[in-house]
N, C-alpha and C positions, 0 to 999 in steps of 0.2 A: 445568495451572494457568493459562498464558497463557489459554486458552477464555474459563475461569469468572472469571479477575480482571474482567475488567468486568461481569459478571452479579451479582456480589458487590457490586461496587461499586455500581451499581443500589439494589440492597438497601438498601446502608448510607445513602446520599446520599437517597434517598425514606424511610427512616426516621428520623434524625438530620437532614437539612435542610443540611449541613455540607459542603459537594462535595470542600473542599481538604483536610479533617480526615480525612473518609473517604477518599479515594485513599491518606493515609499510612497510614489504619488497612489499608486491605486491604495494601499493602505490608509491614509487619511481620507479618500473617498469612500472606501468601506462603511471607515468611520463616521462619517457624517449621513452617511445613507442610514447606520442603526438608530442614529438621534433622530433622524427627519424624517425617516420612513414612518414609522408608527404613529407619529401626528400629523401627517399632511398628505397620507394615502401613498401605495407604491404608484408609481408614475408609469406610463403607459408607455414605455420601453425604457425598463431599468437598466441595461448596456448602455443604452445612449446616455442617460443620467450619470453614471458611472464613469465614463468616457468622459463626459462632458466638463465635470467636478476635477477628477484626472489630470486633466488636462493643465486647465486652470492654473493647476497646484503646479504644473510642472514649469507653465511660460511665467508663475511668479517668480519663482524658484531661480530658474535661468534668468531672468530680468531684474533679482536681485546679485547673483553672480556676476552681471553685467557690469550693475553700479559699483559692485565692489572691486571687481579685478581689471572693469575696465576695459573688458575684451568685448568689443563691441561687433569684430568680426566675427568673432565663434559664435557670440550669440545671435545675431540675425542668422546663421545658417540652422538652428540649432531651434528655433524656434519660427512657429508656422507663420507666416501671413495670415489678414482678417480671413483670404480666398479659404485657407486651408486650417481655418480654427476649427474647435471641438463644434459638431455637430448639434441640433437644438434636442435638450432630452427626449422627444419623442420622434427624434428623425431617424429615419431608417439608414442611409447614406452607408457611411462603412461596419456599420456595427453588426450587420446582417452576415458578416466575414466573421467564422472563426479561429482564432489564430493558437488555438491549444497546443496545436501539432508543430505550430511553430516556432513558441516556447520551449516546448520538449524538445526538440531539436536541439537549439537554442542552444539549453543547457547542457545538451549532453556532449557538448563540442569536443573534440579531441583534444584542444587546450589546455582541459581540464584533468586533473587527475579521477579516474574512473569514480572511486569514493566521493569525491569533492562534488563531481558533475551530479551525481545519484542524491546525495546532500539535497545541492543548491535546488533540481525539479522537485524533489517531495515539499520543498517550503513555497517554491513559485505557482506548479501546478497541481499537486496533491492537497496546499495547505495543511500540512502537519508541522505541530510544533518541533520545536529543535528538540525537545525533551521524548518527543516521541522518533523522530530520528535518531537519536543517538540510541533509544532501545529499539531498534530494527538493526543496527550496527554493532551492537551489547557493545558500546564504548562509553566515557562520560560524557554527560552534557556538555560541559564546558569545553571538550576535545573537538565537541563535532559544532560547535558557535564559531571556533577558530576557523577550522574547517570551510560551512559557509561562508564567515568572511572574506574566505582568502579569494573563494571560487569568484565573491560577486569583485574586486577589487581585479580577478585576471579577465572576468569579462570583461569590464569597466576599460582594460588596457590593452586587450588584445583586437581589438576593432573585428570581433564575429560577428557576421552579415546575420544579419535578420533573416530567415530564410528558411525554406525546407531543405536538407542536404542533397547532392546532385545524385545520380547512379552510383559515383565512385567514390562516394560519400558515405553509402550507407552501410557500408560493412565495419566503418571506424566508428559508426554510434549504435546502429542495433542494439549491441550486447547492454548498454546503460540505459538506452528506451528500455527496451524486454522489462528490465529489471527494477528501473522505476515504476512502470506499470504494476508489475507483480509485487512492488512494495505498498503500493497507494492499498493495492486491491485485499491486501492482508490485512492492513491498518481498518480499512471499511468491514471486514469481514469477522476481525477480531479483535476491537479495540484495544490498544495496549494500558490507555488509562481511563478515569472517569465514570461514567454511572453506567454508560450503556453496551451491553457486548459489543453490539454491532453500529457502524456509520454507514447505514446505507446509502447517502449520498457519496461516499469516497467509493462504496464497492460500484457502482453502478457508472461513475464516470469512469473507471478505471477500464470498465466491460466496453463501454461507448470508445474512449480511445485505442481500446486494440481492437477493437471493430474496424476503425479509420485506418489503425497503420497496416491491416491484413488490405484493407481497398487498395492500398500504395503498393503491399508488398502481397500479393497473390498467391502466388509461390514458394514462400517461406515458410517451412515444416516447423519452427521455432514460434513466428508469430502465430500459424495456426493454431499449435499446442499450447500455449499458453491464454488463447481464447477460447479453448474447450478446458482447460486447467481453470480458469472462470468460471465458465457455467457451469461447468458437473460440479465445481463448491457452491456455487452461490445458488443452485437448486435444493439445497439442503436449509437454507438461510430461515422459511418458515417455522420450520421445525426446531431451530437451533434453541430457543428459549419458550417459555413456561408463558399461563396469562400473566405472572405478575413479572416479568420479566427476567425471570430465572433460568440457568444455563440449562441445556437438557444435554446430557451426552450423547455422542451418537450412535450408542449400543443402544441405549434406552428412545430412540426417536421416534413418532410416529410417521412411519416413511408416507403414507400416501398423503400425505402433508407436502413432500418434496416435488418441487416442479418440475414435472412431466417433457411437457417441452423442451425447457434446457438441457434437461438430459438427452432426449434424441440429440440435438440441435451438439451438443458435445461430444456425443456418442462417434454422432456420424464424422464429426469433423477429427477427431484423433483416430477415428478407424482410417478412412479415408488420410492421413499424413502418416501413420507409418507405415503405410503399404509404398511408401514414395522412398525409400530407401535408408536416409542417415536420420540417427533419431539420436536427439537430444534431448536435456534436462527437464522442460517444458514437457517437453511430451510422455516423458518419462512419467512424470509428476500425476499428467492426466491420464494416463494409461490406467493409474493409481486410483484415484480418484471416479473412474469408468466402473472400474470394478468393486469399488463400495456400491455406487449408488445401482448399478445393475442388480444387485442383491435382493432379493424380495423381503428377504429377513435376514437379521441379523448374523444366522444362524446357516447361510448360507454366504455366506461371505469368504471370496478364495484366498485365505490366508496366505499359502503358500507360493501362489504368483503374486500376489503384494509383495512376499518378501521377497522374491527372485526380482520385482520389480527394485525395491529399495537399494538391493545388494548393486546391481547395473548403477543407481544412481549415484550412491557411491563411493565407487569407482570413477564416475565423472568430476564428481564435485565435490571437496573438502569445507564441507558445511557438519557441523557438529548437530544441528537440526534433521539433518536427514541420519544421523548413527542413530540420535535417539528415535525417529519412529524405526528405523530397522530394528533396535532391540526391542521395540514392543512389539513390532510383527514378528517377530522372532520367539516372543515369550508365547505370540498365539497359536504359533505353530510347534513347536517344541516345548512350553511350558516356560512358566513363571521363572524358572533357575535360571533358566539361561540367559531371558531378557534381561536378569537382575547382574549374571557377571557381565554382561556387553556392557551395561548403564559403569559399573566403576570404571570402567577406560576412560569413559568422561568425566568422572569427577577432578580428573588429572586437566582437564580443556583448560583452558585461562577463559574462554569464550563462555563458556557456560558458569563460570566462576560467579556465585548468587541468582541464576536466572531462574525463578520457579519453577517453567517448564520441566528441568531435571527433578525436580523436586517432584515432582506431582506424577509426572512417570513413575518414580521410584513408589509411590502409593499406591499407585495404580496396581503395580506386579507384585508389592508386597500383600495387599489384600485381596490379589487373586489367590497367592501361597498361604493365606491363613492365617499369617504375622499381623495381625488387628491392632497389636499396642504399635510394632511399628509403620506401618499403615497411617497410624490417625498422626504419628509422629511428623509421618513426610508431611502429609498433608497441611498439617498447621505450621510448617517449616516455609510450602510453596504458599500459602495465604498472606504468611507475614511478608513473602519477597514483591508477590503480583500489587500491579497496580489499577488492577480493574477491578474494580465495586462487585459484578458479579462474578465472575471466577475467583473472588475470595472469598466468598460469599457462598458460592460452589463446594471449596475448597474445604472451609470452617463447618460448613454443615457436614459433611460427610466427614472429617474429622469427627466429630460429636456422636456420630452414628456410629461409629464404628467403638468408641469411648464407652457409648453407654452399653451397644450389645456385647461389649466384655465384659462390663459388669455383672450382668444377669450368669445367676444360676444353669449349671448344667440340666437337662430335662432327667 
């Protein structure tokens, strides 16, 4: 169901014209699909069913507007004829179209303010809650609910065509596709909350859509990069956790676990884009990412082009996520001190202001330096921040470990 709700949604919003009407009609179709599915069998084309339900909801929806407001002109245009009602659940008709690509679009309108539009796709076509949005933003929940609101109230007003953007279109949204993409594909890759590290359903649509938008955009060193920045992580995805579901670091991974093919398949595709000239962030990232997994061991892993990697990156981009892995590549190349004064420049971030991640770095470099009480300290500091079941869990154990081997006696 998460797949198809924005393929649905597609549907309803190029049919109906209604973007904010349609997201709640496919929501209460959702909805009735979890009640009715598991007693009366998934139906043999769940789109159509969805579509169909959808629909419904929308021409009641508009036919009670009708009677209220009385607008009898809006609503015949506005609603289908019998010719051009919802499809029978198991008819193939339009649903065989999918309109993902034209959602994202969609929302990434120039209309919108960059943030807002980036918002409003990770709830349409990512399906992530707003509470998971708002920690991919480090801002409050309640900041980034306004936020959506507003985005879907200026679709609602600004009458953006349904549609894929023209040629002279596509340089005003790129930059908020790219980056939606590259949010969906984090959230699936590394759960922000909940029991499970990983949503492999969110990393995998996320690969399939910048799949599509590299078929549109061929030539784009940015789109490619961020489709080899996909697979060279999500080649590691087997190995990421234990059999009981537990995180496995990636010093500790058993690489021939890590999928082979994606790594060529990433390899070639970021070797082949920055031999093409201008290299940005995307590519930067999997350049990065090229050269963990190229590593046979651990132990041969190029610290020092990682960091010359980081430092380029930046330089580009004022993300406080990219200083902290520079000062971990930094501590592996130069030692634990160093990463440790880079990390307090950020204690100063307002952006990292409670984020675990800084916490859990700081653990990291402190238990490579031998500081074990303060070590186990970060550690239970970044457990109590995170919102995910295993990486606190991660977190607290290795806290403990570190607690009890201080305890013990010198030899």
């Amino acid at each position: 169901m998460r797949r198809l709700a924005p393929q649905v949604l597609g549907v309803l919003a190029r049919r109906f014209g209604d973007f904010d009407a349609a997201e709640d009609a496919v929501q209460e179709a959702l909805l009735a699909a979890t009640t009715q599915w598991p007693e009366q069998g998934l139906p043999g084309n769940p789109r159509g069913w969805l579509i169909q339900v959808a629909a419904r909801r929308m021409t009641e929806q508009v036919r009670s507007e009708q009677a209220r407001r009385r607008r009898e002109g809006l609503a015949a245009l506005r609603v289908p004829s019998d010719r051009q009602s919802a499809p029978p659940a198991d008819s193939e008709h339009e649903t065989d179209r999918d309109d993902t690509l034209a959602v994202l679009f969609m929302c990434c309108h120039p209309a919108l303010t960059p943030t807002s539009a980036i918002a409003l796709t990770l709830r349409s076509v990512g399906g992530l809650t707003t509470a998971q949005i708002a920690h991919a933003f480090m801002m409050p929940e309640a900041t980034m609910a306004q936020r959506i609101s507003r985005a879907k109230q200026r679709i609602r007003t600004s009458g953006v065509p349904f549609r894929l953007p023209t040629r002279e279109e596509w340089p005003h949204r790129l930059h908020s596709v790219l980056h939606v993409l590259y949010l969906i594909f984090n959230e699936g890759y590394a759960s922000s909350t909940g029991p499970d590290l990983q949503r492999v359903e969110l990393s995998q649509e996320a690969i399939r859509l910048a799949r599509a938008v590299r078929e549109l955009l061929p030539d784009d060193c940015e789109v490619a990069g961020l489709l080899a920045l996909m697979l060279l992580t999500d080649a590691r995805r087997p190995a990421r956790t234990g059999p009981g579901g537990e995180v496995v670091p990636l010093a500790e991974q058993d690489r021939g676990r890590w999928d082979g093919t994606a790594i060529a398949e990433g390899v070639a595709l970021i070797t082949d884009t920055l031999a093409k000239g201008a290299v940005g962030p995307y590519q930067l990232q999997a350049a990065i990412a090229a050269v963990h997994d190229e590593a046979e061991r651990v132990e041969d892993t190029d610290w020092p082009q990682i960091l010359a990697l980081y430092g380029l990156l930046e330089r580009m981009s004022d993300n406080p996520m990219i200083s902290l892995n520079r000062a971990v590549a930094a501590a592996m190349v130069h030692g634990p001190a160093t990463g440790l004064e880079m990390l307090q420049a950020l204690d100063a971030d307002g952006r990292l202001a409670g984020h675990h991640r800084l916490h859990a770095a700081r653990a990291h470099l402190l238990e490579m330096a031998g500081e074990r009480s303060a070590a186990a300290e970060s550690y239970r500091l970044a457990a109590n921040l995170t919102t995910s079941v295993p990486e606190r869990h991660y977190l607290t154990t290795r806290a403990a470990r570190l607690t009890a081997s201080g305890r013990q006696p010198p030899p």
